[in-house]
Residue, then its C-alpha position, 0 to 999 in steps of 0.5 A: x361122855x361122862x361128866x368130868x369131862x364136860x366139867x373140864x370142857x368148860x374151861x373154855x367154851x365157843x358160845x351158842x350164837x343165833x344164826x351162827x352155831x349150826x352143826x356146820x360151824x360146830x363141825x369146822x370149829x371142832x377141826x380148830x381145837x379139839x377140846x373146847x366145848x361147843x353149843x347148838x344155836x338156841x332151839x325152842x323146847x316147842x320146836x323139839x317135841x312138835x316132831x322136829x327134833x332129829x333135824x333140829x338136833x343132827x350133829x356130826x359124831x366129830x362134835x363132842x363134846x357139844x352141848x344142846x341150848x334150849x329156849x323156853x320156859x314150860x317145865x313139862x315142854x323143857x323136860x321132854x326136850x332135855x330128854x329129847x337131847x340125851x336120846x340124841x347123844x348130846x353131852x349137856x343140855x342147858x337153858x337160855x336165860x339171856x337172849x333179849x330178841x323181842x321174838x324171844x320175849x314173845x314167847x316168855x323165855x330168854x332174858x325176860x326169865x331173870x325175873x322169874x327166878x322161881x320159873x327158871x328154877x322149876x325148869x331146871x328141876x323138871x329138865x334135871x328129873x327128866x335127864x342124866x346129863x348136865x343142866x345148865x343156865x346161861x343168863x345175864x347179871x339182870x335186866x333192866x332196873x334190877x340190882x345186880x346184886x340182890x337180884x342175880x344172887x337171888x336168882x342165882x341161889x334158886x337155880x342152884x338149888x333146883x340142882x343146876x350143874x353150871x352157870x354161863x353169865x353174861x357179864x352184862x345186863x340185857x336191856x329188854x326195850x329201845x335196845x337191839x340183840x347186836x347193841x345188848x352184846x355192846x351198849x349194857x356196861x360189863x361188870x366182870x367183878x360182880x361175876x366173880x363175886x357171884x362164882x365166890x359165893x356159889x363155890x363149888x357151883x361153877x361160874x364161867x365167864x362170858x361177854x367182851x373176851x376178844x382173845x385167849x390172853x383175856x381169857x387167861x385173866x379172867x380164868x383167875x377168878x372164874x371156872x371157865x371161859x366162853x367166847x363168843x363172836x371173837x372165835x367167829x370172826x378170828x376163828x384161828x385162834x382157836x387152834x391155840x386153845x387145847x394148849x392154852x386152856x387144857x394142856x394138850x400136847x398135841x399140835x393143832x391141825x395143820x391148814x392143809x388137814x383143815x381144808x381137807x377135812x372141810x373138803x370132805x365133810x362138804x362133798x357127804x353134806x352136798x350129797x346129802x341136798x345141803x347147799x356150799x354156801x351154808x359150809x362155806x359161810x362159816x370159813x370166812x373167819x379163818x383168813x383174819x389176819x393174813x394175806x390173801x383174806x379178801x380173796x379168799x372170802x371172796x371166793x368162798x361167799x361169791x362162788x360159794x353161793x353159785x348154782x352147783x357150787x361144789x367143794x373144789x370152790x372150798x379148794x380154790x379158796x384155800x389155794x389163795x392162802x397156799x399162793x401167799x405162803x405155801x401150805x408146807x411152810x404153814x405148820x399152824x395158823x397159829x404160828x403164822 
């Protein structure tokens, strides 16, 4: 993929979430829109070039355009994984610099990295020398004590000048102590302005917005003042709205996929994963989402994650789920969720 494309994807993006963003949901939300930029959950640079990587990495072709997340913070460990990502054929790579896990921390990278403005920039120039892909950064606006404004423009202005094609700002500090990953993405205050102002003053560099965008109107507004939007546990649990997104955002003319092709595309993709050992329960966990909203929901996750998660559980288990929807209001009468 070339790289106005994946400037344009950014627009709007679903952001990489642990536990979450595995290559069975990025195949499901790329069935939702077909032009928002999708990412990997965050993957240790250690884990890649220990010998993992084709596992680590597998992605449906259907992705793209998808991005790899890397954590880490070795230069030399971070450039043989970049270039680990372009051989896989991703279409950007970019750092983690805004996890607050204490497993993250552990290991020296993820948010704790904001106070190392001068590592994260010597990640990036090594990444950016070893790869023709887009590097990019998603971090935090600081940690703990730092001032939001001399520290992020510090940090922000060293990372640019190592050559970093896009920044991802969390509109939010991360607390490193005494706090939860679940209360860093709810407790720390937002500050969306001062994201705007760092996109100002980085222009032309991009600044795309993350953090607490609960729809796509929310989106709309902060698109007023940044390059692009992410959205994050929103799309998850209300994974609907995403079949609004290609009109909203990028001025797709074609209609969103239908509820019927939805269920027979996940239908088939689950039947090629479960012969190739995968387990239903790992598919089906990430439709849940899609019902929110509708009648029938309780059901029909209900049968996607007690079914689901039978011995043998096969895809018609997926149909069955689909089927309460279709009892509801037939599938024929349904053109989109999005208009439901």
């Amino acid at each position: 993929m070339s790289r106005a494309p994946i400037e344009m994807a950014r627009r709007f993006s679903v952001a990489p979430m642990m536990n979450v963003t595995d290559r069975h949901c990025r195949f499901f939300f790329r069935l939702m829109t077909r032009r928002a930029l999708l990412f990997t959950e965050m993957i240790t640079s250690a884990a890649l070039i220990r010998g993992g990587a084709e596992w680590l990495l597998d992605f449906d072709p259907a992705e793209h355009p998808v991005a790899a997340q890397l954590g880490g913070a070795d230069p030399g460990e971070l450039a043989k994984a970049a270039s680990l990502c372009e051989r896989l054929g991703y279409d950007e790579v970019n750092l983690n610099v805004g996890c607050p896990s204490d497993r993250v921390q552990s290991g020296k990278f993820g948010a704790c990295l904001m106070a190392e403005p001068e590592t994260v920039a010597a990640c990036v120039r090594a990444m950016k020398a070893a790869t023709s892909l887009p590097v990019t950064v998603k971090c935090r606006i600081g940690i703990d004590d730092q001032d939001t404004e001399r520290d992020l423009n510090r940090f922000a202005k060293m990372v640019a000048e190592a050559g970093v094609n896009a920044l991802y700002v969390h509109a939010r500090k991360a607390w490193l102590s005494g706090v939860s990953p679940a209360d860093n993405r709810e407790l720390p205050p937002l500050d969306y302005p001062r994201v705007y102002r760092l996109r100002a003053e980085l222009s032309p560099l991009p600044v795309i917005v993350n953090g607490g965008v609960h729809s796509l109107a929310e989106a709309h507004q902060h698109l007023r003042h940044a390059d692009g939007v992410m959205l994050g546990r929103a799309a998850y649990q209300n994974a609907a709205m995403l079949l609004d997104a290609d009109r909203e955002f990028f001025g797709d003319a074609h209609p969103p996929r239908s509820l019927p092709e939805i269920r027979d595309a996940m239908i088939a993709y689950a039947d090629r994963q479960l012969g190739e050992g995968e387990k239903l329960n790992r598919i089906a966990r990430h439709l849940l989402g899609l019902a929110t909203g509708r009648p029938g929901a309780r059901r029909f996750r209900q049968i996607l994650t007690v079914d689901g998660a039978r011995k043998g559980a096969s895809s018609q288990v997926i149909a069955r789920a689909f089927a309460v929807l279709e009892e509801v209001q037939p599938l024929s009468s349904s053109p989109s969720l999005a208009t439901v």
